[in-house]
C-alpha positions, 0 to 999 in steps of 0.5 A, spaced: 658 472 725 659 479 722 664 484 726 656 488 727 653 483 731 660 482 736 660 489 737 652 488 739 653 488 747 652 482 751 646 482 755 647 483 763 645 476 767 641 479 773 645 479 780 643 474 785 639 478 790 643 475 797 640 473 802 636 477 807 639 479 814 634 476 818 629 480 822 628 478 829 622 474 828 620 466 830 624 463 824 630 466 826 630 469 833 637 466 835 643 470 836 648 465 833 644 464 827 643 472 825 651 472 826 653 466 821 648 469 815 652 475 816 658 471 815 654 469 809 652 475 807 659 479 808 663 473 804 659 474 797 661 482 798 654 484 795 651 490 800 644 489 796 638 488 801 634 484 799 627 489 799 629 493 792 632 498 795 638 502 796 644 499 797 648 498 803 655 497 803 658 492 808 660 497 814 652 499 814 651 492 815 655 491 820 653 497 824 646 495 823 648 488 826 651 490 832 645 495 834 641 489 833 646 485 838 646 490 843 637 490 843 638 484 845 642 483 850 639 490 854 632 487 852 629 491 847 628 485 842 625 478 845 627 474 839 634 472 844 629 469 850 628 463 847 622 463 844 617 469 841 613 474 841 607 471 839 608 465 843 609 469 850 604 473 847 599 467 848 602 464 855 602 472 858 597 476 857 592 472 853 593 465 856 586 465 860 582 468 854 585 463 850 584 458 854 576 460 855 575 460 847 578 453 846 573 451 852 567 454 850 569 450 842 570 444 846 562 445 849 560 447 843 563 441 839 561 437 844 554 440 843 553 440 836 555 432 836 550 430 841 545 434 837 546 430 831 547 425 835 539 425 837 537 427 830 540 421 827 536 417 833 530 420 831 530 419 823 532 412 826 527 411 830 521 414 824 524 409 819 523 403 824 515 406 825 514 406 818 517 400 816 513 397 823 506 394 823 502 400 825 496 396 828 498 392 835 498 385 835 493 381 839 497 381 845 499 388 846 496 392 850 491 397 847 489 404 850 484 404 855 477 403 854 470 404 857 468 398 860 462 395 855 454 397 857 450 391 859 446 391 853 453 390 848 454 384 853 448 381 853 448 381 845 454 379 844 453 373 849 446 371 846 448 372 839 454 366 840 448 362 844 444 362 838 449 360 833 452 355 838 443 352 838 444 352 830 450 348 830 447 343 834 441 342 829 446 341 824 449 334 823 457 335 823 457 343 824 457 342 831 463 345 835 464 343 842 469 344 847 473 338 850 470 340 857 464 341 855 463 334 852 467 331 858 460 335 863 456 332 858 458 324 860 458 327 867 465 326 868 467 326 875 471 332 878 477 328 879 476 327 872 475 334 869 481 337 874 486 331 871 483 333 864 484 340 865 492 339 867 493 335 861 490 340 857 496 346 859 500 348 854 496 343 848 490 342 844 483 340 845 483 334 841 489 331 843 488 332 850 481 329 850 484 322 847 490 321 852 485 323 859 481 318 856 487 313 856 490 315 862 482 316 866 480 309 864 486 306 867 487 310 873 480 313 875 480 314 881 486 318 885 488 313 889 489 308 882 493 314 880 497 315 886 499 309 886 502 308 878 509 307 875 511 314 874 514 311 868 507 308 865 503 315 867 510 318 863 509 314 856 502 316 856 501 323 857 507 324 852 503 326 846 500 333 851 508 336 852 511 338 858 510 330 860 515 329 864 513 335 869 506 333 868 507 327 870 509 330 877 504 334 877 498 329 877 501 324 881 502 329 887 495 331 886 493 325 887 496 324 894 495 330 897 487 329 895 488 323 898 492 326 905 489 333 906 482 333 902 479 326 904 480 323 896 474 328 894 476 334 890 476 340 892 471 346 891 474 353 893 479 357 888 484 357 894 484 349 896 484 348 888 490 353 887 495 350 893 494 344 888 501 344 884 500 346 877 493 348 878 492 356 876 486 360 877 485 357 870 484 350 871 481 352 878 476 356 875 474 351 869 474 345 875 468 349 879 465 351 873 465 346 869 464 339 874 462 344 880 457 347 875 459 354 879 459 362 878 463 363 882 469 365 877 470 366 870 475 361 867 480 366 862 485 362 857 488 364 852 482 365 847 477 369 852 483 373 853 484 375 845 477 375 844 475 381 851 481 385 848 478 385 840 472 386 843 473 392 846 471 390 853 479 390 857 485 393 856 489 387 859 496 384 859 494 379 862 489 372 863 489 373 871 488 381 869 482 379 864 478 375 869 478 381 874 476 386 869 471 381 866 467 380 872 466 387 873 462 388 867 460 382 865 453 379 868 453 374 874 449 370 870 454 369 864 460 367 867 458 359 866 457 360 859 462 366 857 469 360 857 464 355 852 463 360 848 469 365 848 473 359 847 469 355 840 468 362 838 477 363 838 477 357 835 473 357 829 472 364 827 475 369 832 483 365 830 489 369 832 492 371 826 487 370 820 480 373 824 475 371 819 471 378 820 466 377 814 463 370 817 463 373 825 455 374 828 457 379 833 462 384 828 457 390 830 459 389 837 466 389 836 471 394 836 477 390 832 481 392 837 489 390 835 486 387 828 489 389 822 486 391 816 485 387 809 491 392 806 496 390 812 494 383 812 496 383 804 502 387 805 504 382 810 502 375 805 506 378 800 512 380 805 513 373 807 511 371 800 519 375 798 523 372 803 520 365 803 522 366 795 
């Protein structure tokens, strides 16, 4: 090291600013601290200000502490009070203004929630309707329609006469109802209305079987009464619902024998006090042993197959019946459930309506039926989820 280079001056390290003299503010409003930074202050014997400014010696310092003390005390300055200025600010004067903006916030928040809140409904609800079947299925109710001209009626109804006459002719081909059949043989009305209780809730086929089983064995009402409970049970198991119909038919067969005389009776009100008989099963019991028009027998195939044609709009069987005897002639009542019913089973089916091969598809409004894409749709839908 040269005597040049020791006689360069050492470069001067900067002063530590001190710390600042606190204001009369919220982060330091009380008294005692004020004093304990002043100490502080003092016993590093600095008199910078912290602010770049000139410098002040110890005794100004003092001075101007002092004068802050005695704001205090006479109430000049709040920061000695406990709290400050801002925050009395807010409890004073500004409190019910503040309060109001903090409601009218809380409102729309609240409001603008229950917005989103429906518009997520909404876009929930459109995705449901996209993703569900836009036709109805057979059994909703559709908008209300005019009620058929007599024309349209006659035609349908002729039309499935006609088909019915040609089936006839054709050896194998012929389609017949199991009433139908049991009115052929010139079954007795007992025979038809037990028959008819059987067929509740069950196919045509298997109920034709066990009727005659049971009828052969006990034809009569007073046979019927009279039977095991147990015997009647074991027969009728095939039907479904045995042990309720067993019941049923036992206690029609003696209130027949108490009340009616052992002889069926022949009007709608006698015929439904029976239990399980329905509108239905009385209206196939006049119509079908009686032979009267003074009912149309609605089951579930003359309720599919009046809504598909646009004739009701009903909900109901019951309902059905009530609408089809306004508009349809007197003069088909009889044949209406024969043909309605054949015509359901064979082409008019519940899911799969074979349309193409229907002889009254001009006539008929397709109401509820969906289209070849929605049909195709569905397959290949239940195609993927079986796999």
């Amino acid at each position: 090291m040269s005597h040049h280079d020791s006689l360069k001056e050492k470069p001067i390290k900067p002063q530590r600013p001190p710390e600042r003299l606190p204001r009369c503010t919220s982060q330091a409003h009380c008294f005692l601290r004020r004093k304990r930074a002043y100490k502080n202050i003092s016993q590093k014997n600095s008199s910078y200000d912290g602010k770049g400014g000139r410098r002040r010696s110890w005794q100004e310092m003092k001075r101007k502490h002092e004068e802050r003390r005695a704001a205090v005390l006479k109430g000049r300055c709040r920061a000695g009070r406990g709290t400050c200025y801002r925050e009395r600010r807010k409890e004073g004067a500004r409190s019910e203004y503040v309060r109001e903006q903090k409601a009218q916030q809380k409102s729309k928040s609240i409001k603008k929630t229950c917005n989103s809140l429906v518009r997520m409904a909404e876009r929930k609800l459109q995705k449901t309707s996209k993703n569900r079947r836009k036709t109805r299925p057979s059994h909703a109710v559709p908008p209300p329609v005019k009620p058929p001209s007599k024309k349209t009626v006659s035609f349908v109804i002729e039309t499935l006469k006609k088909q019915k006459r040609e089936q006839a002719k054709q050896p194998g081909k012929q389609q017949r109802t199991m009433l139908d059949a049991f009115q052929s043989q010139r079954k007795d009305a007992f025979f038809m209305l037990i028959s008819t209780v059987l067929s509740v809730r069950n196919r045509d086929e298997s109920t034709e079987v066990v009727a005659r089983e049971l009828l052969s064995r006990y034809p009569t009402p007073q046979a019927l009464a009279s039977a095991p409970l147990q015997d009647i049970e074991a027969i009728i198991k095939p039907t479904g619902f045995f042990r309720q119909k067993a019941k049923n038919i036992q206690a029609i067969a003696n209130i027949i024998i108490t009340t009616f005389g052992g002889a069926v009776p022949q009007t709608m009100h006698d015929l439904t006090s029976l239990p399980g008989v329905g509108r239905k099963v009385a209206g196939c019991v006049l119509v079908y042993a009686f032979g009267k028009n003074t009912c149309i027998p609605v089951d579930t195939h003359v309720h599919r197959i009046s809504n598909r044609l646009g004739w009701v709009a009903t909900k109901n069987p019951n309902q059905t019946e009530q609408e089809l005897m306004k508009c349809v002639p007197r003069k088909y009542w009889k044949n209406l459930n024969d043909l309605f019913v054949i015509h359901g089973k064979t082409i008019c089916k519940p899911i799969t309506p074979s349309c193409k091969e229907c002889p009254v598809r001009s006539a008929c409004k397709r109401v509820g039926v969906p289209t070849r894409h929605e049909q195709r749709k569905k397959r290949s839908k239940s195609r993927h989820e079986n796999q």
